[in-house]
C-alpha positions in Angstrom: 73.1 64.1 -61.1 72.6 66.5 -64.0 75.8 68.2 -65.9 77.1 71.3 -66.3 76.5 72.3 -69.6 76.3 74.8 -72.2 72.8 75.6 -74.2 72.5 77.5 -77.4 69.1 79.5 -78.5 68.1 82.8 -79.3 65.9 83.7 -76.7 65.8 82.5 -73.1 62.4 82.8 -71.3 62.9 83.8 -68.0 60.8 85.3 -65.5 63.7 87.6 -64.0 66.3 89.8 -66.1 69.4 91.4 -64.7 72.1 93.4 -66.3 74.5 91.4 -65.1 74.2 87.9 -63.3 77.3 86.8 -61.1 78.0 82.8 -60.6 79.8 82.5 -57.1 79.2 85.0 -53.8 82.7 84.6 -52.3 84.5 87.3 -51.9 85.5 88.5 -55.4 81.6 87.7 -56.2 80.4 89.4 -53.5 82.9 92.5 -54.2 82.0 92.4 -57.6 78.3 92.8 -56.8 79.0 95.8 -54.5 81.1 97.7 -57.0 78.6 97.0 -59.5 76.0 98.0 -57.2 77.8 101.4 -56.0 77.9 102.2 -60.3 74.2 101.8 -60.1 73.8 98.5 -61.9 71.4 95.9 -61.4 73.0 92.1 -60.5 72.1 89.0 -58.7 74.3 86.6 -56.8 73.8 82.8 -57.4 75.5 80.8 -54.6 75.8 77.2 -54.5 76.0 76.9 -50.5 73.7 77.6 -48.2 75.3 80.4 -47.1 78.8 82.7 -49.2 81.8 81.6 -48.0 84.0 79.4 -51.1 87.6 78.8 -50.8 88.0 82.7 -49.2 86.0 81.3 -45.5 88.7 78.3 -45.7 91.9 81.0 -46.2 93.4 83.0 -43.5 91.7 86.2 -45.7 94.7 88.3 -46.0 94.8 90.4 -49.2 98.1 92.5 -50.6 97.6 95.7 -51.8 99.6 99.0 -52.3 98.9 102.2 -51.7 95.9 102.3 -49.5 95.1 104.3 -47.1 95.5 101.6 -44.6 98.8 101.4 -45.8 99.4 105.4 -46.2 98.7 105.6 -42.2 101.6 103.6 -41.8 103.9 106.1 -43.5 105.3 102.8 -46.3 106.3 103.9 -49.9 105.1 101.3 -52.0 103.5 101.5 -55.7 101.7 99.0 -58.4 104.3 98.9 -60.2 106.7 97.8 -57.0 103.8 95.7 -56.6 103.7 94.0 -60.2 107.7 93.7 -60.3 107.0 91.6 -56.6 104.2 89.7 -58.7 106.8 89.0 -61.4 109.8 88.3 -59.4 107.7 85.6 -57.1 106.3 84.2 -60.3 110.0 83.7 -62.1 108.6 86.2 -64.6 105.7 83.7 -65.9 102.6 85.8 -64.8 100.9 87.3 -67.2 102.2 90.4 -67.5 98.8 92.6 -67.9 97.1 90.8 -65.3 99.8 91.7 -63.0 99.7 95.4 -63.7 96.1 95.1 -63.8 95.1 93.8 -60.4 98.3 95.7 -58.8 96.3 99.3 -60.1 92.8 98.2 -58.6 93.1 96.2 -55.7 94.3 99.3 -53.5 91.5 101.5 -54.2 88.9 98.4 -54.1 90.0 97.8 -50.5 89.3 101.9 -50.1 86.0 101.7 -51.2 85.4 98.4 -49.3 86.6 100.4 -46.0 85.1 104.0 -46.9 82.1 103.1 -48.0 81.0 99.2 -47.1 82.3 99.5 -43.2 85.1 97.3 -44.2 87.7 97.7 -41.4 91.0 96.6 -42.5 94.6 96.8 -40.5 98.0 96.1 -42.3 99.5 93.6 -41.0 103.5 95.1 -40.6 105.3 92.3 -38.4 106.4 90.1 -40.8 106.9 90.0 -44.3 105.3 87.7 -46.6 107.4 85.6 -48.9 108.4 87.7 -51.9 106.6 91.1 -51.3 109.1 93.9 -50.7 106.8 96.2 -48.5 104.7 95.4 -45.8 101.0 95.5 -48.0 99.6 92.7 -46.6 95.8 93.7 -45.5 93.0 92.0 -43.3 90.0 92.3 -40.9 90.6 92.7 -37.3 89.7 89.0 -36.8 92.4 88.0 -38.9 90.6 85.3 -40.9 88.8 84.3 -44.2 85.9 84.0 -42.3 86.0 87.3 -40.6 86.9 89.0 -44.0 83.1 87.0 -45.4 81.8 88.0 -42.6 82.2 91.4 -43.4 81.7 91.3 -46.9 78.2 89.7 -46.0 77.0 92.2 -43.6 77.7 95.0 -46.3 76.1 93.1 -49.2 72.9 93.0 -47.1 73.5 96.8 -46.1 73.4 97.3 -49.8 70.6 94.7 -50.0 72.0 93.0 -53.0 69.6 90.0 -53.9 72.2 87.2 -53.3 70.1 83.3 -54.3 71.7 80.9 -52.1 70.8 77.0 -52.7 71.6 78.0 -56.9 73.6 75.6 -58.2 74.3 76.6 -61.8 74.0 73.9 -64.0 74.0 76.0 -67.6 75.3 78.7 -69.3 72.6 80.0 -72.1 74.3 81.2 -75.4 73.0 82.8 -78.7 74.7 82.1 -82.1 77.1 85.1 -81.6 78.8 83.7 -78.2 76.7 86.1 -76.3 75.6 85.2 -72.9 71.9 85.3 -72.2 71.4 83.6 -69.1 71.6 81.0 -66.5 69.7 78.0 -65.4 70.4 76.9 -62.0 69.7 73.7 -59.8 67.5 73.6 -56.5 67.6 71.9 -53.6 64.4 69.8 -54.8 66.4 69.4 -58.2 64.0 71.8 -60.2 66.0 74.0 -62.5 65.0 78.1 -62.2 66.4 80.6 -64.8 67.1 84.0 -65.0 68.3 86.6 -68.1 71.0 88.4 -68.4 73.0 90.9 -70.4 77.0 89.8 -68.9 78.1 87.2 -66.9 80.5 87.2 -64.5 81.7 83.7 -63.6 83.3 83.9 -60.2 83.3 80.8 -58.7 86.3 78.3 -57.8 88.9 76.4 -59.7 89.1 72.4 -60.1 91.1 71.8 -57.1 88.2 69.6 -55.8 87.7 67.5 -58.9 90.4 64.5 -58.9 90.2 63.7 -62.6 90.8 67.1 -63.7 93.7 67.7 -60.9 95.3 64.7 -62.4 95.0 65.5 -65.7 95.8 68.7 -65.2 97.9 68.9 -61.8 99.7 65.5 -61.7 102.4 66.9 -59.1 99.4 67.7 -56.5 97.6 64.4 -57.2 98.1 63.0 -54.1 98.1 66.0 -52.2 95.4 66.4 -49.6 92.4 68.7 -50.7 91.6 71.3 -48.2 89.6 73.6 -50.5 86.1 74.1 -50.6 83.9 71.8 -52.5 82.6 74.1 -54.9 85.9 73.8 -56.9 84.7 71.6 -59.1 85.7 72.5 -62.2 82.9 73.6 -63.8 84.1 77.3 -65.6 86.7 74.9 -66.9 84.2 72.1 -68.2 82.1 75.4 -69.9 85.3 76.8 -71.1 86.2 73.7 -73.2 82.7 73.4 -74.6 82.7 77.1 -75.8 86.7 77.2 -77.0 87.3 79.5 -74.4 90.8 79.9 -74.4 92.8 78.2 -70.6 95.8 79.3 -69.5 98.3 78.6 -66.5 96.5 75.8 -65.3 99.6 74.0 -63.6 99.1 77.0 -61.1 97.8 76.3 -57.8 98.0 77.6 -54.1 99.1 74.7 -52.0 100.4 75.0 -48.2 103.1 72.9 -46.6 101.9 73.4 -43.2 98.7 71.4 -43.0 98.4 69.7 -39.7 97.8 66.1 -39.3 95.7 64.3 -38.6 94.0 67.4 -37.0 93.3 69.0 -40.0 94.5 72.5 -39.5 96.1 75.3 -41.2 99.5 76.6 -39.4 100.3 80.0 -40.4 103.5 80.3 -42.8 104.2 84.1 -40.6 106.4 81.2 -37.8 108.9 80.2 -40.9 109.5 83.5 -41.9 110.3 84.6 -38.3 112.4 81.6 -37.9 110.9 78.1 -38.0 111.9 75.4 -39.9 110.7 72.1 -41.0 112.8 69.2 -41.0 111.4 65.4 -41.9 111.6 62.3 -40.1 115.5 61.9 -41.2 116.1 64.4 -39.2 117.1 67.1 -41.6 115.9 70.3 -43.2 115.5 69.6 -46.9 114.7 73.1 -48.6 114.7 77.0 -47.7 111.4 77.6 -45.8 111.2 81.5 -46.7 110.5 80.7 -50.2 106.7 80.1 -49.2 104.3 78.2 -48.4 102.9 77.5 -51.5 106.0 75.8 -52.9 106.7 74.0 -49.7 103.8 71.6 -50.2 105.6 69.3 -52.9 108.7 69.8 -50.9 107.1 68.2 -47.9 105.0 65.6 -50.2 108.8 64.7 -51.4 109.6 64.0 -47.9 109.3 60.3 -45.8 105.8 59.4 -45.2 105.2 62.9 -47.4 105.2 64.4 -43.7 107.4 67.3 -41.6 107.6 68.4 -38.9 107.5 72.6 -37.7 110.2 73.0 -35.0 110.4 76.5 -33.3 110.3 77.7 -29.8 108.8 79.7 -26.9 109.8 82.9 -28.9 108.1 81.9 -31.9 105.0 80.2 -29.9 104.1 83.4 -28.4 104.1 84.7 -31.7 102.3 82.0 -33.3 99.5 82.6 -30.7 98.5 86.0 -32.6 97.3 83.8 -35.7 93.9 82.5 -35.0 94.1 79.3 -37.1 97.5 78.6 -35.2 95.1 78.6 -32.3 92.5 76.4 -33.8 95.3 74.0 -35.0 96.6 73.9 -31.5 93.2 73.4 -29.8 92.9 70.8 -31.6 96.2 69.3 -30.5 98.9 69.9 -32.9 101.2 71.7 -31.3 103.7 69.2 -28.9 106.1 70.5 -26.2 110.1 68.8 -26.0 112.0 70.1 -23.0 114.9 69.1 -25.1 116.8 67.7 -28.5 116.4 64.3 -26.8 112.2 64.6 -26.4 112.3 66.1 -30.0 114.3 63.7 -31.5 112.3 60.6 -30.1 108.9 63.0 -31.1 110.1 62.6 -34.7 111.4 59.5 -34.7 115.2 60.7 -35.7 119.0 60.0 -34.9 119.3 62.3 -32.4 123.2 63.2 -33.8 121.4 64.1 -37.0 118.7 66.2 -35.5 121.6 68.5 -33.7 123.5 68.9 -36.6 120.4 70.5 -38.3 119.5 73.0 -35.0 123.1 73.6 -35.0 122.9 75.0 -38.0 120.3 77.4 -37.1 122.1 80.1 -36.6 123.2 83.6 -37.6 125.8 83.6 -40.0 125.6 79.8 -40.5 126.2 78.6 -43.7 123.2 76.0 -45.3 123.2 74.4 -48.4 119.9 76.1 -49.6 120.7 79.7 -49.1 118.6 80.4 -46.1 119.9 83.0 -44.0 118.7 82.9 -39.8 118.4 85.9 -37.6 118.4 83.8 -34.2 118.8 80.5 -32.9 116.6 78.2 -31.6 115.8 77.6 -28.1 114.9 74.6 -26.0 112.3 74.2 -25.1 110.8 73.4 -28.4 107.9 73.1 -30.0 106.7 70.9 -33.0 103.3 70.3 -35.1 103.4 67.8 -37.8 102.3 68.3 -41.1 101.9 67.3 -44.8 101.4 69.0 -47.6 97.9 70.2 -49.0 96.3 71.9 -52.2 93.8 74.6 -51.3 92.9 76.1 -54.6 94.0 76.0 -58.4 95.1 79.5 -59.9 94.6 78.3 -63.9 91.5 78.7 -65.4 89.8 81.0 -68.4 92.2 82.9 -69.9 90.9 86.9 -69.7 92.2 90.3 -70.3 92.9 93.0 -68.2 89.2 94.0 -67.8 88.3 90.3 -67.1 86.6 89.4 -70.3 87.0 85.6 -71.2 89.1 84.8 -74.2 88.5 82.9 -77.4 91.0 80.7 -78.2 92.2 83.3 -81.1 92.6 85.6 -78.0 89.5 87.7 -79.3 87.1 88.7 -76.0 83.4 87.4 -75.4 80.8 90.4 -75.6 79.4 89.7 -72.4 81.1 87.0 -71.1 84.0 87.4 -68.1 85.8 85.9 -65.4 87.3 86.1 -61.7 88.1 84.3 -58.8 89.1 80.4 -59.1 87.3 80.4 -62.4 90.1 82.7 -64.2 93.6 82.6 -65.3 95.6 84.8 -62.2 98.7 86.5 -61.3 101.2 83.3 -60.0 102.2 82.3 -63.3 102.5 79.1 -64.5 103.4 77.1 -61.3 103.1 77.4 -57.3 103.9 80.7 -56.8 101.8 82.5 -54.3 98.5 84.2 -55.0 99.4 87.8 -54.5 96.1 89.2 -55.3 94.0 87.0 -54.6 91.9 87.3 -57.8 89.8 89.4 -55.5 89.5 92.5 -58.4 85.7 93.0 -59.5 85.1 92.6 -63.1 
């Protein structure tokens, strides 16, 4: 198979130029290429897959953002800056503090434009509160999934007839003396490479979450984790950033879930633990506070007996759960397991059934637990269970950039023409597991 790699020359002879070329039609590709679009400049798309989807198709597609109109309607007071001290505050102050501000100042009016004027339709979602976030912001398509949110962002691309090359696997980046981007060579089907010029470069696509070397270089304490990312995140932007000095940054952080279903397969939606589920292992016992989120749950449950838990809620929290469609795909595909009582759950897990009511016991408003968590309710038999391990979705390192995405040297000076997004950049979690607040959706 041919390498990623970077070429150097003057001149690149091409038979197609574009003011800007974008590696990656996800959904911070694909919103990149409409803004640009809307601003009247020329771009092209180059996708790897047959069709865009990335790591976005594979996530439940919600996106946080102040102060949109969405948001507005529902009479909430939030701001960027609220937003960037929620940024901070999740990330134990590690997040780079101009990327924070940065993306929390764009990504509201990005999802008004998206809505206004690309048929976007996006509803807040104000039952629950994510882990850290202070104000109900939390934004997504009526479908409720990544794949409704690509969806979407497809049909308006096309409205806008952007010229997106699927099959384009790019395999270099073309360079002249001066670090200044002049085009692309990508890889066929047939394995023939085409090229095309450009005047920037936006590299868009995913992290290295899918290569195994770099994640244990890189990533020990997700090693052994289960990949449940896309395939495209293989590392590339960082292979290209190395060659080129590019400066990395924050590359121990990485989205990972603790509520991956096995053996099914199957994302369970983190909203059930911050209305009241818990996890406990196959001790019996709870082993950390669940409402700190999912992202830092997966080496908690990794850390656990047979690096498994188990999600314990009940009929309430079921009916809830039933709003989330990949709940419902997780539960189609037989997950989800019903326990008229301790005694059914306790056998279920495979528990001392003392040890197991001790735990539910505990569950309680008022009760005190060793981790801090606070509950609202109890829980009620019946119950209901799905086992799960812990996963790694996507990496949240990569090229280090400034606030208008432009990739860094390693002396912190910017490439001309040369910028960042997506997987393939440095984001806002910081320097661990902390959630992805924005997304890295923001167009360059």
């Amino acid at each position: 198979m041919r390498l990623t790699a970077i070429r150097r020359a003057e001149l690149m002879q091409a038979p197609v130029h574009v003011s800007v070329a974008i590696v990656g039609a996800g959904a911070c590709g694909l919103t990149a290429a409409l803004m640009l679009n809307d601003a009247g400049v020329d771009c092209v798309v180059l996708e790897r897959d047959t069709s865009p989807s990335g790591s976005t198709a594979l996530s439940s597609g919600f996106v946080p953002a102040p102060c949109t109109l969405v948001q507005k309607a529902h009479g909430i007071d939030d701001s960027p800056a609220q937003f960037a001290a929620d940024i901070q505050t999740k990330a134990h102050g590690t997040a780079a503090p101009h990327l924070a501000a940065a993306y929390a100042e764009a990504i509201g009016p990005v999802l008004d434009v998206l809505q206004d004027h690309h048929g976007l339709d996006f509803v807040l979602l104000d039952d629950f509160l994510y882990p850290g976030h202070s104000r109900h912001r939390m934004h997504a398509v009526p479908e409720k999934t990544g794949a409704g949110l690509m969806a979407r962002l497809q049909q308006a691309a096309a409205a806008a007839d952007l010229p997106i090359v699927t099959h384009a696997l790019v395999r270099e980046l073309w360079l002249n003396a001066n670090d200044e981007v002049i085009g692309v060579a990508y890889e066929r089907p047939d394995g023939s490479l085409e090229s095309v010029g450009c005047s920037a470069l936006i590299l868009a696509c995913n992290g290295f979450g899918g290569n195994a070397g770099m994640v244990g270089e890189l990533l020990p304490e997700m090693k052994d984790a289960t990949f449940a990312g896309h395939a495209g995140n293989d590392g590339s932007a960082i292979k290209w950033g190395r060659e080129l000095g590019a400066r990395l940054a924050d590359l121990g952080g990485y989205q990972g879930h603790g509520s991956w279903a096995v053996p099914q397969g199957a994302l369970v939606s983190w909203a059930l633990m911050m209305e009241g589920s818990v996890q406990i292992n196959a001790l019996g016992q709870r082993f950390h506070d669940e409402t700190l989120g999912y992202s830092e749950a997966a080496v908690q449950v990794l850390a656990q007996p047979g690096s498994v838990a188990w999600n314990v809620f009940d009929e309430s929290l079921l009916s809830f759960a039933r709003s989330f469609p990949d709940f419902c795909e997780a539960e189609a595909a037989g997950a989800l397991k019903r326990c008229e009582d301790e005694a059914a759950l306790s056998t279920l897990v495979g528990c001392d059934i003392t040890a197991l009511s001790t735990t539910l016991g505990a569950v309680s408003p008022g009760a005190q637990v060793s981790d801090g968590r606070v509950f609202k309710r109890t829980l009620q038999k019946p119950f209901y269970a799905v086992k799960v391990t812990g996963a790694l979705f996507h990496t949240q390192g990569g090229l280090d950039i400034d606030a208008n995405c432009h990739v860094l040297h390693e002396d912190a000076q910017p490439f001309t023409n040369l910028l960042a997004a997506g997987g393939a950049a440095r984001g806002s979690s910081g320097a661990g597991s902390a959630e992805p607040w924005s997304r890295r959706r923001r167009p360059a």
